[in-house]
Biopython code that builds the backbone (N, CA, C, O; Angstrom):
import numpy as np
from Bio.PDB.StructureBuilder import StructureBuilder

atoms = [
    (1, "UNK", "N", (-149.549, -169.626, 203.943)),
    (1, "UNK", "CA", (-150.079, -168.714, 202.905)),
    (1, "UNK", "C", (-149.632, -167.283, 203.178)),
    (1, "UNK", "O", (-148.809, -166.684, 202.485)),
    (2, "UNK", "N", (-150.234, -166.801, 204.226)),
    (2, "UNK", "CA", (-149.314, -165.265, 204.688)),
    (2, "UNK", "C", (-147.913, -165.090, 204.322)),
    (2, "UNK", "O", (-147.605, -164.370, 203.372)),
    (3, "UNK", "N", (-147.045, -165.712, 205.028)),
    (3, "UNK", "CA", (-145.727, -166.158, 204.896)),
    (3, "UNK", "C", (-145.440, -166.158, 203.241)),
    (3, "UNK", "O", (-144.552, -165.541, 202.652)),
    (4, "UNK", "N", (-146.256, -166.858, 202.791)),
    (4, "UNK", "CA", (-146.127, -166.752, 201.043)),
    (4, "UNK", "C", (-145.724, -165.383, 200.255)),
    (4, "UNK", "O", (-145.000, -164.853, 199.411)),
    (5, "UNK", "N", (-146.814, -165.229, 201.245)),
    (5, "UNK", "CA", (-147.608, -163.337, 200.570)),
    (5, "UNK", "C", (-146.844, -162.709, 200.885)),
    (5, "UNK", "O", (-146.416, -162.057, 199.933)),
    (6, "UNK", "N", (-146.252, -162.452, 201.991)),
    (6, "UNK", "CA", (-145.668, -161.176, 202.601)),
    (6, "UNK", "C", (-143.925, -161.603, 201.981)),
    (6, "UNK", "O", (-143.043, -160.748, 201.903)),
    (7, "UNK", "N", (-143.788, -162.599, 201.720)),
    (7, "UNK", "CA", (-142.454, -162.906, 200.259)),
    (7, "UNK", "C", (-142.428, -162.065, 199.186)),
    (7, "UNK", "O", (-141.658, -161.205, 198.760)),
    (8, "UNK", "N", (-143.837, -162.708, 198.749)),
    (8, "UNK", "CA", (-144.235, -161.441, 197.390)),
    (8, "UNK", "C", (-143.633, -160.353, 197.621)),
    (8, "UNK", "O", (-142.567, -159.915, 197.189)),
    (9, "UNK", "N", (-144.828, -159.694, 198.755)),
    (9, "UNK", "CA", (-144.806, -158.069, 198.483)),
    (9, "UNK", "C", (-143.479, -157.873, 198.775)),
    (9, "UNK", "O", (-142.946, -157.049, 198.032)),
    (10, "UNK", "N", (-142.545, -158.514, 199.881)),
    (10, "UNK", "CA", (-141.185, -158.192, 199.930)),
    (10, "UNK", "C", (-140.552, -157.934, 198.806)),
    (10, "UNK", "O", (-140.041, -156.858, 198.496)),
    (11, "UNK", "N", (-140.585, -159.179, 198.017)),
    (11, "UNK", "CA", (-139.849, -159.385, 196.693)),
    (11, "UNK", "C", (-140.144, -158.018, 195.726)),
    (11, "UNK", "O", (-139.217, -157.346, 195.274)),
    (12, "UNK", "N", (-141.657, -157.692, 195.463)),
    (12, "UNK", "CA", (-142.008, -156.596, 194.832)),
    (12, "UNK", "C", (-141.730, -155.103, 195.414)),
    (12, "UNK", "O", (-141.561, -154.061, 194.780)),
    (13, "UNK", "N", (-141.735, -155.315, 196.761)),
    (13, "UNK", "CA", (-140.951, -153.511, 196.928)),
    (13, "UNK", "C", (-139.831, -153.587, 196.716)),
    (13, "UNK", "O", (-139.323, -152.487, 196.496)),
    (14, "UNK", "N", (-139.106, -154.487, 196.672)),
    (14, "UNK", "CA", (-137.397, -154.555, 196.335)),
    (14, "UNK", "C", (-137.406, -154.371, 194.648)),
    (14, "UNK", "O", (-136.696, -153.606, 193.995)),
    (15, "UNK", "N", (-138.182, -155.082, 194.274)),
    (15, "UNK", "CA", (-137.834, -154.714, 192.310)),
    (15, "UNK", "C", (-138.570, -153.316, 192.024)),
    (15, "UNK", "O", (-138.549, -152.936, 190.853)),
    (16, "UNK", "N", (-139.012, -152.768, 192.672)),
    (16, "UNK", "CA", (-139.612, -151.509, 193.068)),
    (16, "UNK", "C", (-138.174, -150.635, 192.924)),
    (16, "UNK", "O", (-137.606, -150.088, 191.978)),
    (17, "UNK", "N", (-137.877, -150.800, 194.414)),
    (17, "UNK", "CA", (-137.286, -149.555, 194.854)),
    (17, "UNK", "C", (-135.777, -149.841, 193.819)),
    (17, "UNK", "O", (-134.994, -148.966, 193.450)),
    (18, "UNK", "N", (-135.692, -151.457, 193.497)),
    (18, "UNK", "CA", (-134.059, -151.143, 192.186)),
    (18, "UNK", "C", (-134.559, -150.546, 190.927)),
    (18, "UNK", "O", (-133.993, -149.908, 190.040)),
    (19, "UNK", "N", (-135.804, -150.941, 191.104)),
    (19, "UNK", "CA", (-135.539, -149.848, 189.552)),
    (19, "UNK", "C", (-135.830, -148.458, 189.625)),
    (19, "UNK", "O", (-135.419, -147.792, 188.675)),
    (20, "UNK", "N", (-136.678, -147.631, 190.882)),
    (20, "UNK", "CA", (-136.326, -146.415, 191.138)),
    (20, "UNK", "C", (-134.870, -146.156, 190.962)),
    (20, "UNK", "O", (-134.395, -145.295, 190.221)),
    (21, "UNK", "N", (-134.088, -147.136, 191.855)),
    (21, "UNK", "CA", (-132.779, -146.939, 191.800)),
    (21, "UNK", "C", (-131.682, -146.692, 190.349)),
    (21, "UNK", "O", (-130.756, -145.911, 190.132)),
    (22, "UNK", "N", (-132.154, -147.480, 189.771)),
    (22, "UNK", "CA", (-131.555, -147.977, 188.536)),
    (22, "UNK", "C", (-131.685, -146.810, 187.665)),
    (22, "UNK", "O", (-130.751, -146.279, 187.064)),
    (23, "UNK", "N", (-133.433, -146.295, 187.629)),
    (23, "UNK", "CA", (-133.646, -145.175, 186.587)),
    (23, "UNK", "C", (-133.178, -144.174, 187.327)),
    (23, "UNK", "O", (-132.806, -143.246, 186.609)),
    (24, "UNK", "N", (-133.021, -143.945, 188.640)),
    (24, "UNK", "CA", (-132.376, -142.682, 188.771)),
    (24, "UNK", "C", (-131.200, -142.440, 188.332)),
    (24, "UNK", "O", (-131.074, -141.400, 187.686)),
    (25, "UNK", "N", (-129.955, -143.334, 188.548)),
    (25, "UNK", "CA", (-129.146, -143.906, 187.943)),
    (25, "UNK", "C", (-128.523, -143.205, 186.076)),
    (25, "UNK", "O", (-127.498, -142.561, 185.854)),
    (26, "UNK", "N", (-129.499, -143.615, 185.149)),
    (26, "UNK", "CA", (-129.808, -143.557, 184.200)),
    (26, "UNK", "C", (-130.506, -142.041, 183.840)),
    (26, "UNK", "O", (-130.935, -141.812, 182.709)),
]
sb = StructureBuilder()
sb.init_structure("model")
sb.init_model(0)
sb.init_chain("A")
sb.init_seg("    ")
for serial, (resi, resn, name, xyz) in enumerate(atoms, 1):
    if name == "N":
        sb.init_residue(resn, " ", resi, " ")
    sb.init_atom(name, np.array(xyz, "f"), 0.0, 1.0, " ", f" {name:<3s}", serial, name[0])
structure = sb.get_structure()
């Protein structure tokens, strides 16, 4: 379950920080 979770939040600071990226970008 942890292991699950801490996927997530991985997964979600990464689509995070690309679309900081992206809109800075833009």
């Amino acid at each position: 379950m942890l292991s699950i979770l801490h996927r997530l939040s991985l997964k979600l600071k990464d689509a995070e920080e690309e679309g900081k990226s992206s809109l800075d970008l833009e």
